[in-house]
C-alpha positions in Angstrom: -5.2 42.3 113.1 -8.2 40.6 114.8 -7.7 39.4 118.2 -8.4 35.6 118.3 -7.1 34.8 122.2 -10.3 35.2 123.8 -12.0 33.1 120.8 -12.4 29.1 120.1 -10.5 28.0 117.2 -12.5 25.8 115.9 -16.2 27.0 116.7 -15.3 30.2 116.9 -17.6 31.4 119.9 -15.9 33.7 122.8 -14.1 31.3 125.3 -15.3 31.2 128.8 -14.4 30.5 132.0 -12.8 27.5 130.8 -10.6 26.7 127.4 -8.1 23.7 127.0 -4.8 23.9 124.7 -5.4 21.9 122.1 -2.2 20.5 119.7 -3.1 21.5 116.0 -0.7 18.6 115.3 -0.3 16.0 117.9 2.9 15.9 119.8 2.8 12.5 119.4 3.5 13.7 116.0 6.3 16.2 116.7 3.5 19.2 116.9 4.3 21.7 119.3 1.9 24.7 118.7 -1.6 24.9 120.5 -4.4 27.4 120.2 -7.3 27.5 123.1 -10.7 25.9 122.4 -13.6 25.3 124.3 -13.2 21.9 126.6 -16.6 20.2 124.5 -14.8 21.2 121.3 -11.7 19.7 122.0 -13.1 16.7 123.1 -15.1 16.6 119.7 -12.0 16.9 117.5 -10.3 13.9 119.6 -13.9 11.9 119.4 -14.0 12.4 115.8 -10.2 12.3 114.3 -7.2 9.9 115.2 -3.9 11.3 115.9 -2.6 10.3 112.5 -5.7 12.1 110.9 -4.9 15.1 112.7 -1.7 15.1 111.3 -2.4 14.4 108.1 -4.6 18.0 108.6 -0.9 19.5 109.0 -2.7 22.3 111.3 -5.8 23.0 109.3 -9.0 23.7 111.4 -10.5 24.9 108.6 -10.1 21.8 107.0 -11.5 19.3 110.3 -14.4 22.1 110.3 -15.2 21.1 106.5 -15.9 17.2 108.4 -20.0 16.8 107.9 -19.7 15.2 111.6 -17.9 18.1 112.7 -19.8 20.8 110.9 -23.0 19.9 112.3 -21.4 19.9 116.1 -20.5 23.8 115.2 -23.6 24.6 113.9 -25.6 23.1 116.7 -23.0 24.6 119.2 -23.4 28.0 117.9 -26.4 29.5 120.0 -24.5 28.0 123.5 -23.2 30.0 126.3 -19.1 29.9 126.3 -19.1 27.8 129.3 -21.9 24.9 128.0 -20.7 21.4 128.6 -22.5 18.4 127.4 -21.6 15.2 126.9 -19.9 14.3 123.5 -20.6 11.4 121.1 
């Protein structure tokens, strides 16, 4: 089995220095698992998705990474260093 703690979840770059927990269904929602992501890529998903469309996802990042808005963030994120911060819009 492939070891995915040292990886983002959603853009799937090695984490760096820094990674957030991210809820794959809000706990607003009654969602109590996280998986680590980079800080800019968890400030994406929350940019792009309401709480209630994140629960409608049930858990799916391979659903939210299907998103055109969000695709195109992963693909321009992909030649970053782990730690690369920028603002998001």
């Amino acid at each position: 089995m492939e070891n995915t703690t040292n990886i983002c979840r959603l853009c799937g770059r090695a984490l760096g220095d820094r990674s957030e927990a991210h809820h794959v269904v809000p706990k607003s929602k009654g969602g109590r698992q996280t998986v680590l992501l980079h800080p800019i890529c968890h400030r994406k998903i929350h940019r792009v998705f309401t709480n209630k469309q994140l629960a409608d996802f049930a858990g799916d990042l391979d659903a939210l990474k299907t998103h055109p808005e969000i695709a195109a963030f992963i693909k321009w994120l992909q030649r970053k260093p782990p730690d690369f911060h920028a603002p998001t819009r």
